[in-house]
C-alpha positions as CSV (number, residue, x, y, z in Angstrom):
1,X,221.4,-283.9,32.4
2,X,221.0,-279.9,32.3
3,X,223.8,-277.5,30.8
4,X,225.3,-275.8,33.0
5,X,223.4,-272.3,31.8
6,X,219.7,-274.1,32.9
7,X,221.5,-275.9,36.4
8,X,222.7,-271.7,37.6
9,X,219.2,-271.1,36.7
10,X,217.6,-273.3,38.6
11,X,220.4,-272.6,41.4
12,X,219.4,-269.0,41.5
13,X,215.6,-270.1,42.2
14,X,217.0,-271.4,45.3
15,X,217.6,-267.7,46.6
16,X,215.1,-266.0,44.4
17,X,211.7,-265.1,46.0
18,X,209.2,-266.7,44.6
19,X,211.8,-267.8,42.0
20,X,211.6,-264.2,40.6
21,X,215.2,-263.7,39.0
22,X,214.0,-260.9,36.8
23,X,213.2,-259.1,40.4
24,X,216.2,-260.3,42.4
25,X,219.2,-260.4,39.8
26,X,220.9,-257.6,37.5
27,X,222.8,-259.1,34.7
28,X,226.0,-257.6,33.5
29,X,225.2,-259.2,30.6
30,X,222.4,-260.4,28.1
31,X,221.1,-263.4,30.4
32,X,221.2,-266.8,28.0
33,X,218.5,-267.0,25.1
34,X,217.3,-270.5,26.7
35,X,216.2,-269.0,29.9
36,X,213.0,-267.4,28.2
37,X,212.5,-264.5,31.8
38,X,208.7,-263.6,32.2
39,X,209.6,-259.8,32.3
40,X,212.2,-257.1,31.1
41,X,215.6,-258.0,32.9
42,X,217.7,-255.0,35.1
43,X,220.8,-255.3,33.0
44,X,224.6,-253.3,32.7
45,X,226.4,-254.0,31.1
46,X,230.6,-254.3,31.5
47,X,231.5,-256.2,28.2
48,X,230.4,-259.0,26.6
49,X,231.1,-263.1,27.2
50,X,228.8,-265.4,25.1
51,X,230.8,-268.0,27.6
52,X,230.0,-266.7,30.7
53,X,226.9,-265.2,32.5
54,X,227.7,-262.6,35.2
55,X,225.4,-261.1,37.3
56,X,224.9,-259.1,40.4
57,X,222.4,-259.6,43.3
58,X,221.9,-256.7,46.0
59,X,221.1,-256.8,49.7
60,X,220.6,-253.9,52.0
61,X,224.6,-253.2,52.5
62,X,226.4,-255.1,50.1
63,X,226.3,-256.3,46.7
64,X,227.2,-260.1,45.9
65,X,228.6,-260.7,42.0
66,X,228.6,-264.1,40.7
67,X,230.1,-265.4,37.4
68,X,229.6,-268.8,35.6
69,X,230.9,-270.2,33.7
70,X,230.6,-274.1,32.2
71,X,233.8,-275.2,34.3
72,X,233.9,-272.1,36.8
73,X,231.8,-270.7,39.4
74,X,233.0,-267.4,41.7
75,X,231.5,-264.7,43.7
76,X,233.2,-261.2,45.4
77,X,231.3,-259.5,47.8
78,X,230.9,-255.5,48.3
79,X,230.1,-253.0,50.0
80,X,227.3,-250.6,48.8
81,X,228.3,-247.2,51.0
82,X,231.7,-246.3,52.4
83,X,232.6,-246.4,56.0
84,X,232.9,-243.2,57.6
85,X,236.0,-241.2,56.7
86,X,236.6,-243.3,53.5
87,X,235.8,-242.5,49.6
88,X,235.9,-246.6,49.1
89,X,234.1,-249.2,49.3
90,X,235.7,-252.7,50.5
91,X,235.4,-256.0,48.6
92,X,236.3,-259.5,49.3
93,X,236.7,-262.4,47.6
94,X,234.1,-265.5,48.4
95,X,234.2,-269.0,47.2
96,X,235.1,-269.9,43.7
97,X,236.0,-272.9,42.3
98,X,234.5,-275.8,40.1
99,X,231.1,-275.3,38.8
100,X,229.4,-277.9,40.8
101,X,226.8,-278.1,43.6
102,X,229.5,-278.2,46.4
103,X,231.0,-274.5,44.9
104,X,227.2,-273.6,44.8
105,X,227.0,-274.2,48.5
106,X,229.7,-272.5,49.8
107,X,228.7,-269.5,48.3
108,X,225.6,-269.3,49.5
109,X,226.9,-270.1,52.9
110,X,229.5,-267.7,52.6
111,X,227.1,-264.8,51.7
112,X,224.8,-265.8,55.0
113,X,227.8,-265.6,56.8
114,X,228.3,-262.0,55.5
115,X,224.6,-261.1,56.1
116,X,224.6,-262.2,59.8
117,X,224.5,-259.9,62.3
118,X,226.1,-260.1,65.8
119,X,223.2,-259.9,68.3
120,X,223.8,-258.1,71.3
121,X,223.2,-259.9,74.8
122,X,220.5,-258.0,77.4
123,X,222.7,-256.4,79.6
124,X,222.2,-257.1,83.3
125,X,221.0,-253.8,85.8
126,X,223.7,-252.7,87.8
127,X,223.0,-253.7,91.6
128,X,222.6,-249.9,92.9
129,X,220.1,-248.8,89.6
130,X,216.3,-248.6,90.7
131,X,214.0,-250.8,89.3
């Protein structure tokens, strides 16, 4: 059976391109020793938990941070720009829970859900508009 350090690994792969974490991930935090990344990792860092491995992965408008830990798994979402007229950004607060495969899941569901866009519908031509 894997530690829990090599199972988010091998979780991350799953979201990873090309299973490329040292392209796709920045660490808020040395990643573990074990994990042996092919190139130089993006990397700040916010303090320092030998326990847990935090890290940060980007997508056009928000930013998605996930911590592990061996019996904890959480994610917050952000936004990367303010909405017009504000000097915030907004967060919220994704799944958490047991680290498991089921916790796993509804994170990754829950940061689809926050990437999907409403598509707009064709909208008919008004009965009077010249073709």
């Amino acid at each position: 059976m894997k530690n829990w350090k090599s199972q988010f690994k091998e979780w991350l792969k799953e979201i990873c391109p090309w299973d490329n974490i040292e392209d796709y991930i920045v660490f808020r935090e040395p990643p573990p020793k074990e994990w042996k990344l092919k190139k130089k990792i993006s990397m700040f860092s916010q303090g320092f938990d030998e326990d847990a491995i935090r890290i940060v992965i980007y997508t056009k408008n928000y930013s998605y941070g996930i911590k592990a830990k061996e019996t904890y798994l959480g994610c917050i979402a952000g936004v990367r720009k303010p909405r017009a007229g504000e000097s915030w950004t907004r967060g919220s607060d994704l799944p958490d829970g047991k680290f498991n495969r089921e916790t796993w899941e509804k994170i990754k569901n829950a940061i689809i859900r926050y990437e999907v866009v409403k598509v707009m519908k064709p909208q008919e031509p008004m009965a009077d508009t010249p073709k």
